[in-house]
N, C-alpha and C positions, 0 to 999 in steps of 0.2 A: 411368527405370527403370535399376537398377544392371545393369552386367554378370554379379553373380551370380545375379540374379534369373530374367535372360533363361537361362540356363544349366539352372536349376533346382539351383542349388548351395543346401546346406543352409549359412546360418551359425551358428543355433544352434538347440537343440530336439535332438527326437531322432534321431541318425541308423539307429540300429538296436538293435530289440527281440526279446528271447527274449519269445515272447510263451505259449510253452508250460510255461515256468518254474514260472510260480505255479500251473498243473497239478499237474506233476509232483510237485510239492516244497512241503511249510510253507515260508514265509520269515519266519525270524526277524529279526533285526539285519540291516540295509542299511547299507552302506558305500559315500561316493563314493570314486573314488581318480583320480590321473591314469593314461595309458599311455603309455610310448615309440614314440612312431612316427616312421617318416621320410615325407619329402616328397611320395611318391606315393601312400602309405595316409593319408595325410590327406587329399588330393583325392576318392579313392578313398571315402573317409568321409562325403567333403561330398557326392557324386554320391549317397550312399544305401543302397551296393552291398553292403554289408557283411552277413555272416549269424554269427547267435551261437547258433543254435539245438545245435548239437552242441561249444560252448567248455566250458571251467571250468579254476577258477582255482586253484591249488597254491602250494605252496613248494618252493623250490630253492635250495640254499645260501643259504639266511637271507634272501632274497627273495621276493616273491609275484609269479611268471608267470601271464599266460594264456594257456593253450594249446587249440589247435584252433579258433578264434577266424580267421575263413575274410572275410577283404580281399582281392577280386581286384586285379590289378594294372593299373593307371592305362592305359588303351587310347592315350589321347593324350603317353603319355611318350616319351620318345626311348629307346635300349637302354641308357641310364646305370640308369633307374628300373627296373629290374625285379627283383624280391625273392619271396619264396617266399612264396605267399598263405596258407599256413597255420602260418607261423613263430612260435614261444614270444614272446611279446611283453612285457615288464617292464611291471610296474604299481607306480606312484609312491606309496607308503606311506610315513607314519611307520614309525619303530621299534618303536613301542608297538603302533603297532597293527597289524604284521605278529606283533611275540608273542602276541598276543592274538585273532587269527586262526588261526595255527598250533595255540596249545593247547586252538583250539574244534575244530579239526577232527583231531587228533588224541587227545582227551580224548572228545571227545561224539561222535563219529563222525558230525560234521556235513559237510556239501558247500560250498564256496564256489562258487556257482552267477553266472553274469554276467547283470544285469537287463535291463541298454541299455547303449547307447553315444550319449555326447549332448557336443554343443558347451554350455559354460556361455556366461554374459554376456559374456565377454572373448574368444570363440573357442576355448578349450583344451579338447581332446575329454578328457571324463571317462568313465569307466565306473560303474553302480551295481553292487553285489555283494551277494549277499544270501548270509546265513548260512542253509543252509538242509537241508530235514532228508525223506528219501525218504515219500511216500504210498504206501500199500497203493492196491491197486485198490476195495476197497469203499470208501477214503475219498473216491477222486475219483470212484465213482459219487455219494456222498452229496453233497458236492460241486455233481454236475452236476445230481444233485434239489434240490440246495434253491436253486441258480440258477434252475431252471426255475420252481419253485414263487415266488420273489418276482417275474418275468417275469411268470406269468400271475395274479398277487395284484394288481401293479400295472394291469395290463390291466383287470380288473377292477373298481376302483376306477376309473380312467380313464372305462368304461364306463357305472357305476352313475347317474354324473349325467343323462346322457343318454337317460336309459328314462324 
């Protein structure tokens, strides 16, 4: 067994999910993109620890940050590593398609909302983004109705053969 196995280090898959996202929010267009990180929010990443539930993603001088995007800082670092756990973090875009980000969210008054945070095949933590757009509160009751309702349709049928 590898050493990061025994650890419970993540190498690839996901390391951390806004899982309230598709709640809150339509999600139109997904985007993967890279992020800048340093050496101890990547450990930090592999451990798990990460929370995205209060991030989102912006521009700034003709880049896309993400901000409020909450990395605790590496327990096992020495005092070199230690960084602001909720610091503006650069996200790795084309050109094209931080304009075209930019004039969806200030054109449609859309959200660039953060999905996950995931190592690909090679190790290099990616982030998904979704172009995404506020729910009213009846929509996400309607929402949790018709969740419910395919839940117990399914049941149902599960059921049907066995009578």
């Amino acid at each position: 067994m590898t050493e990061a196995r025994k650890k419970g280090l993540i190498s690839h898959g996901i390391a951390a999910q806004n899982r309230k996202a598709r709640y809150d929010y339509k999600i139109g267009e997904t985007i993967e993109a890279g992020i800048a990180l340093i050496g101890p929010e990547v450990k930090s990443l592999r451990a798990g620890r990460a929370t995205l539930s209060e991030a989102w993603a912006g521009e700034r001088e003709g880049e896309m940050w993400l901000f409020n995007c909450y990395i605790p800082e590496w327990q096992a670092g020495s005092f070199m590593a230690k960084f602001e756990p909720r610091r503006p973090r650069k996200l790795l875009l084309h050109r094209k398609q931080v304009e075209t980000l930019t004039g969806a969210i200030t054109r449609e008054g859309a959200t660039l909302v953060p999905l996950d945070i995931h190592f690909n095949d090679r190790g290099r933590a990616k982030i998904l983004l979704g172009l995404a757009e506020g729910k009213k509160k009846h929509d996400k009751r309607a929402a949790v109705a018709e969740r419910d309702w395919q839940r117990d349709k399914s049941r149902l049928m599960r059921n049907k053969g066995r009578e």
